[in-house]
N, C-alpha and C positions, 0 to 999 in steps of 0.2 A: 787246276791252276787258277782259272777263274774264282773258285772259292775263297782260294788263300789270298788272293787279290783281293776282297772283296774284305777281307775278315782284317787285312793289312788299312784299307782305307778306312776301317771303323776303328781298327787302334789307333791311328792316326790323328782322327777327329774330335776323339775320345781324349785322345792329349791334347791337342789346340784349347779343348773344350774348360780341360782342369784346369792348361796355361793361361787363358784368360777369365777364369772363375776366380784364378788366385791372384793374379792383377788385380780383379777390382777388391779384393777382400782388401789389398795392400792398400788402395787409393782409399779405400773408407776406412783403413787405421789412420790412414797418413791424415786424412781430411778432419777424423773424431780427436786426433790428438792436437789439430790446429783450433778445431773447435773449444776444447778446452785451455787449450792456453788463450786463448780470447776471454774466454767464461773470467779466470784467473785474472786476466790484466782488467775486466771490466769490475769483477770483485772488489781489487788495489783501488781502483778507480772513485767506484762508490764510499767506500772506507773514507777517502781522500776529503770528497766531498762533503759526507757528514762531519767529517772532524774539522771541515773546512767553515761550515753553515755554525756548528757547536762557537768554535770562537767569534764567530761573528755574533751569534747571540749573547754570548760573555760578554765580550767587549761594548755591544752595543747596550749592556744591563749594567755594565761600568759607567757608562757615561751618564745612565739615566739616572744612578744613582751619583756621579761627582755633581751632576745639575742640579741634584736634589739637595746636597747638601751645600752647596754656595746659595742656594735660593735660601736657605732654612738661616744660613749665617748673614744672608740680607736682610732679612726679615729680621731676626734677632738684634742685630746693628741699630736696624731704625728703631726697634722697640725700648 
């Protein structure tokens, strides 16, 4: 009896053992699949920013160039 007792509280253990082995496999999908949705919005993010930084260089090579040529039609004016 003592045996089967004995052979009962290792099946037992043995299960607690799998039960919380397979909790954390769950909590490190749950956490790697937050982790990539982060990756993903930080992705969108950067994307944002160059095409943000992109027009800012455009536009501020717009300017450099409308200054350039009202300088060029001042110049010509007085000449």
């Amino acid at each position: 009896i003592q045996k089967r007792m004995r052979e009962y509280q290792i099946m037992q253990k043995q299960h607690e053992l799998t039960h919380k082995e397979s909790a954390k496999q769950a909590k490190i999908a749950s956490l790697q699949s937050e982790i990539d949705m982060y990756k993903a919005e930080l992705d969108v993010l950067m994307e944002e920013e160059k095409f943000w930084h992109n027009g800012r260089d455009i536009r501020a090579n717009l300017r450099g160039k409308n200054k350039e040529d009202i300088y060029a039609k001042q110049i010509e004016g007085r000449i």
